[in-house]
C-alpha positions in Angstrom: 88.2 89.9 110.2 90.8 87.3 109.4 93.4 87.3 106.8 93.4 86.3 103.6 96.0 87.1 101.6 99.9 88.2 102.3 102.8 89.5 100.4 106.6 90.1 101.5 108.0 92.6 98.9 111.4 94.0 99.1 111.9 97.0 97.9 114.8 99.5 98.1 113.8 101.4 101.6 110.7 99.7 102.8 109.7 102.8 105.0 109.9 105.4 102.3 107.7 103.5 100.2 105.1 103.2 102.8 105.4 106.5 103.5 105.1 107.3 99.5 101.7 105.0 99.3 100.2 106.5 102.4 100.8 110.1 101.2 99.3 108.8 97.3 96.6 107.2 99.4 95.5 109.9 102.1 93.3 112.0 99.9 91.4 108.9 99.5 91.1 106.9 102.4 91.3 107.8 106.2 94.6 106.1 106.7 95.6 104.9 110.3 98.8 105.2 111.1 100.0 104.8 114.4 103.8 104.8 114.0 106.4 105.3 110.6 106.6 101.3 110.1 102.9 100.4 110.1 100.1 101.7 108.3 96.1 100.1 107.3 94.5 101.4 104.6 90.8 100.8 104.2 89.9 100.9 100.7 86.7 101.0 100.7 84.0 98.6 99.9 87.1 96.0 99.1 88.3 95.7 102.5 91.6 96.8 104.8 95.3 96.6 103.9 97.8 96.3 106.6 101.2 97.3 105.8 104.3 96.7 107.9 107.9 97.6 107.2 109.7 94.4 108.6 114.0 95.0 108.4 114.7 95.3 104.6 111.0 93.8 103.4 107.4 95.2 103.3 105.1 92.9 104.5 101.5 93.4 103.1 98.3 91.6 104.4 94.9 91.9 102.9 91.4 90.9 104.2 88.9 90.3 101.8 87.5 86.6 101.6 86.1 87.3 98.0 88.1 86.4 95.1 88.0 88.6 92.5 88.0 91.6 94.7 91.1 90.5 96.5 92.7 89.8 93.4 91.9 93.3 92.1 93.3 95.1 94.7 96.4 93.5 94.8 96.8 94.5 91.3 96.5 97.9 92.4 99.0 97.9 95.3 101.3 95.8 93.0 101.3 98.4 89.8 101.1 101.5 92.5 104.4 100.0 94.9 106.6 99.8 91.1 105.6 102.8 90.2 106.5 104.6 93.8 109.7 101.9 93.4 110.3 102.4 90.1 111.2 99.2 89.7 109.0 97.1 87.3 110.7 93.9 88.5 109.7 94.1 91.9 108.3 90.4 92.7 104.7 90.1 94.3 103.9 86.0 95.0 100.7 86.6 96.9 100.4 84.1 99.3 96.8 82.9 100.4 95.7 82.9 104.0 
């Protein structure tokens, strides 16, 4: 499954809010995980999430080809990472694959 949309977000500490998401997530979806800086989420019927703590930034890559889907769910991972953040300002300029 190829790409199809990416985000580079910088929040305060990158790994603690992907650790933060994970743990909001896990109840939810089978989360893999395979080391502190990288996580894929599944969500569902929409389609995968990777996440990546890169240095300071999280890096977030999607993989759903349909519009509207993709466009929900990065709604959702926007409003959920300011809440974790708590940071309202935190910029999200989705970039398409």
């Amino acid at each position: 499954m190829n790409a199809t949309s990416s985000v580079t977000v910088r929040p305060n500490d990158p790994a603690k809010l992907l650790r933060t998401l994970c743990n909001h997530w896990r109840h939810k979806f089978e989360i893999e995980r395979p080391d502190d800086d990288h996580a894929r989420i599944p969500f569902s019927e929409v389609g995968p999430a990777d996440f990546a703590v890169d240095g300071d930034a999280l890096v977030i890559t999607l993989y759903q080809p349909e519009a509207e889907p993709r466009e929900r769910l990065q709604g959702v991972i926007a409003s959920h990472l300011r809440r974790f953040e708590r940071n309202e300002d935190l910029a999200f300029e989705w970039r398409t694959a």
